[in-house]
C-alpha positions in Angstrom: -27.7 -14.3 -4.7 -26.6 -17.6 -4.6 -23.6 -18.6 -2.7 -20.9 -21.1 -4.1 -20.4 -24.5 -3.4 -17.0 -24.6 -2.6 -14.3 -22.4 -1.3 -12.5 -22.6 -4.9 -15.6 -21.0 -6.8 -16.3 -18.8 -3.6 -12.8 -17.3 -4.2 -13.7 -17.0 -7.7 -16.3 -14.6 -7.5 -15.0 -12.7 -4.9 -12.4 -12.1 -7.1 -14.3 -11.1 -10.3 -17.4 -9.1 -8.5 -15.3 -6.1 -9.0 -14.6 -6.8 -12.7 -18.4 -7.5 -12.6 -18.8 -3.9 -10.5 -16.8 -1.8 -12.5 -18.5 -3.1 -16.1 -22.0 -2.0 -14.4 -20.6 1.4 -13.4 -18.5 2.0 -16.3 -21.6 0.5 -18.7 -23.3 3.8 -18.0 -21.0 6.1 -19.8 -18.5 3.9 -21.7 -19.2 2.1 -25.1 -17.7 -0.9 -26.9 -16.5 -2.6 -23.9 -14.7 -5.5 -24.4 -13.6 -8.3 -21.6 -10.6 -11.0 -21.9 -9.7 -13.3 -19.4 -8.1 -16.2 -20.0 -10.1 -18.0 -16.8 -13.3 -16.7 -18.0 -16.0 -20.2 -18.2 -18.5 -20.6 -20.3 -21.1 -18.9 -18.3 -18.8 -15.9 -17.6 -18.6 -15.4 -21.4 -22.8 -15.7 -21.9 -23.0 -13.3 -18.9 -20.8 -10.9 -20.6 -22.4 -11.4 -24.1 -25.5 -10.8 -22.5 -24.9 -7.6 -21.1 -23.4 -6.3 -24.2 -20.0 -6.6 -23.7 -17.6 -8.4 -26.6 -15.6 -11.3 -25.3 -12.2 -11.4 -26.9 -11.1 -14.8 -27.7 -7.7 -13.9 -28.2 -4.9 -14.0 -25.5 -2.5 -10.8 -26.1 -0.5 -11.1 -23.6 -1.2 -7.5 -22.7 0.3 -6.6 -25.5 -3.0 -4.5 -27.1 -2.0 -1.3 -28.6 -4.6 1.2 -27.7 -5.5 4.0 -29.9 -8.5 6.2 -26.9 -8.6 6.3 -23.6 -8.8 2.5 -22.3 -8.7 0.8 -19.1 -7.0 -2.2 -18.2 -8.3 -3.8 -14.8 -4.6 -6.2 -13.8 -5.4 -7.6 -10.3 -2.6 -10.1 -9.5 -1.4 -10.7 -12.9 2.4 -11.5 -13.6 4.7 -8.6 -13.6 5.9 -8.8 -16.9 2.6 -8.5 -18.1 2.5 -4.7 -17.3 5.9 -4.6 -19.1 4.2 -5.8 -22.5 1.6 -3.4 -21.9 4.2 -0.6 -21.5 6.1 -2.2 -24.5 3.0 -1.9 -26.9 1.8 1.1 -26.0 5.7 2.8 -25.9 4.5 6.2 -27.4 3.1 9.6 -25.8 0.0 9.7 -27.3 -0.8 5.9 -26.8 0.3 5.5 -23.0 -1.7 8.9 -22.5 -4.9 6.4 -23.2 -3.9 3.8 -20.7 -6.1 3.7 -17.8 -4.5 0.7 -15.2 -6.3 -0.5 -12.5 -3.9 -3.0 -10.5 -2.8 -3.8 -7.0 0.4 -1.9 -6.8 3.4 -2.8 -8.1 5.7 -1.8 -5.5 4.1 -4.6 -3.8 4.3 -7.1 -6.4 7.6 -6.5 -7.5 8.1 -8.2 -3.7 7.0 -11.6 -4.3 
């Protein structure tokens, strides 16, 4: 594995190598994954692409309605964020299908 050449891009991927994790794991038995993030480079995309996941070009703003059972990896994201995830998905049936992997909130309703 090659190491970064800064602290910056160190940081980076220490901060997506879960992401990267949970795709691998997830691959296995979950289809039609698709990956937005509005840091992702060039190369994060290709990488992606190339393991057969769809890139979404389009910032939501966490507000994707989901219609089966999705998950939604939020590490350190704004707070209101989760709220327009909550908004769009403000039905039984659809937050039923919301998986959320996040820090917890208690703790970033603190900062």
């Amino acid at each position: 594995m090659l190491e970064p050449v800064n602290e910056e891009l160190k940081q980076k991927a220490d901060e997506k190598a879960p992401l990267y994790l949970l795709g691998r794991v997830l691959s296995n038995w979950i289809e039609g994954i698709e990956a937005f993030d509005p840091f992702f480079s060039a190369r994060d995309e290709l990488v992606l692409k190339m393991m057969g996941r769809k890139v979404l070009s389009t910032n939501e703003i966490c507000r994707k309605q989901v219609e089966k059972p999705t998950v939604f990896f939020m590490l350190y994201v704004d707070i209101h964020l989760f709220g327009n995830l909550v908004e769009a998905n403000w039905c039984f049936y659809r937050l039923n299908h919301i998986i959320l992997l996040s820090n917890s909130l208690e703790d970033m309703l603190e900062f």
